[in-house]
C-alpha positions in Angstrom: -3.6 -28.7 13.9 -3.6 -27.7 10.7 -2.2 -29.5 7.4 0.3 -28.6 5.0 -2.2 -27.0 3.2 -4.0 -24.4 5.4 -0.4 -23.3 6.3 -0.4 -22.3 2.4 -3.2 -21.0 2.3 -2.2 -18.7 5.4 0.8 -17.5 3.9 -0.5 -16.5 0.5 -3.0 -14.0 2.3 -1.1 -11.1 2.6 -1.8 -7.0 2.6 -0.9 -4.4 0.2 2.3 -3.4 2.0 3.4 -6.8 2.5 2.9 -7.4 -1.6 5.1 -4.0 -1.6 7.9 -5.7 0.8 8.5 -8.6 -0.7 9.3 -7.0 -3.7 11.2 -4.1 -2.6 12.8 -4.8 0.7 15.6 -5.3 2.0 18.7 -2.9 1.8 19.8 -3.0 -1.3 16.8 -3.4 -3.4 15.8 -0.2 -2.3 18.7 1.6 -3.1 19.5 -0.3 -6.3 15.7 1.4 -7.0 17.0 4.7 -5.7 19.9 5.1 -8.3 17.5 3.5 -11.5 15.4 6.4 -11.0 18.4 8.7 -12.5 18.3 6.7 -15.5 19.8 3.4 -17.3 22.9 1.9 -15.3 25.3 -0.9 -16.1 26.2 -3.4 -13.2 29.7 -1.8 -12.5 28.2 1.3 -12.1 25.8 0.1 -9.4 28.4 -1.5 -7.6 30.3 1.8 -7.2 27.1 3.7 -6.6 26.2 0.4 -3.9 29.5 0.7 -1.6 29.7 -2.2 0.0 27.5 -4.7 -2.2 29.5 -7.6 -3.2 28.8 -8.7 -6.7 27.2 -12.1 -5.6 24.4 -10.3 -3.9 24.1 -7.2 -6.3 23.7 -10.2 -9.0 20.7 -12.1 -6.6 18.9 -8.4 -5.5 19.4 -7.7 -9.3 17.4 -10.9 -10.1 14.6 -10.4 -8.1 13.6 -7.1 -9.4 13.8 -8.5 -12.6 11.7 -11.6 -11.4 8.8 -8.9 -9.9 9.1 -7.3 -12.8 10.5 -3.4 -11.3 13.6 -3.5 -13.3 14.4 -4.6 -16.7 17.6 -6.0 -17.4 19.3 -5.6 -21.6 21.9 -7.5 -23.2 23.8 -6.5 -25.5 25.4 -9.0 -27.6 29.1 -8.1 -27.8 32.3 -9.2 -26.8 32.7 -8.4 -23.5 28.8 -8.7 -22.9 27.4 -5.6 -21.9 24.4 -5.3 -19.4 22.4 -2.5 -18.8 19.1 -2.5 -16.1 16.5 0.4 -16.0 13.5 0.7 -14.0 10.1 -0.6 -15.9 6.5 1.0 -16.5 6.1 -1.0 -12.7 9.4 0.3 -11.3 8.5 3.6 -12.3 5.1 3.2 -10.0 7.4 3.2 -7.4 9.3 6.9 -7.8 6.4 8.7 -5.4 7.7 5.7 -2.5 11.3 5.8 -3.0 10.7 9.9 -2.9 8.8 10.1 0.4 11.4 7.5 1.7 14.2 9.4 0.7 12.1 12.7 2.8 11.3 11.3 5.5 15.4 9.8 5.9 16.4 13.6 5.2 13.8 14.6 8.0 14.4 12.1 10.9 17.5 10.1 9.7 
């Protein structure tokens, strides 16, 4: 049987596309990705580009990009506070994936 610990260990061993996954997946990371690649946006216009995201889970997918470090998110200190998120030097990495995703939808979707 094995401990507490081995079950750890298990989990943290983990391939390249897995790493890729659990940064990325899910529905809406990927598209909140797919509309950062046009540039800057604010959180209202994500959730008009994002039919159908509610603005708790926009906030939490939001937050984990930031926490992988794909997406930067700015504050601007004013009254109302403004937010802006753009992609990082990492999030960038990802244009040539998002792309091929985006073909291969076109192709077979």
């Amino acid at each position: 049987m094995a401990t507490g610990k081995e079950k750890a260990v298990k989990k943290e061993v983990s391939c390249p596309v897995e790493a890729t996954l659990r940064a990325i997946g899910g529905r809406w990371k990927v598209l909140i990705l797919h509309h950062l690649l046009g540039g800057t946006k604010r959180f209202g216009e994500l959730t008009r580009a994002l039919k159908g995201v509610s603005a708790r889970t926009l906030t939490k997918q939001l937050r984990e990009l930031e926490a992988c470090g794909v997406i930067h998110r700015k504050v601007y200190p004013q009254i109302p506070p403004m937010v802006e998120y753009s992609l990082t030097a990492v999030g960038k990495q990802l244009e040539p994936v998002l792309m091929a995703m985006h073909d291969w939808g076109e192709k077979h979707g």
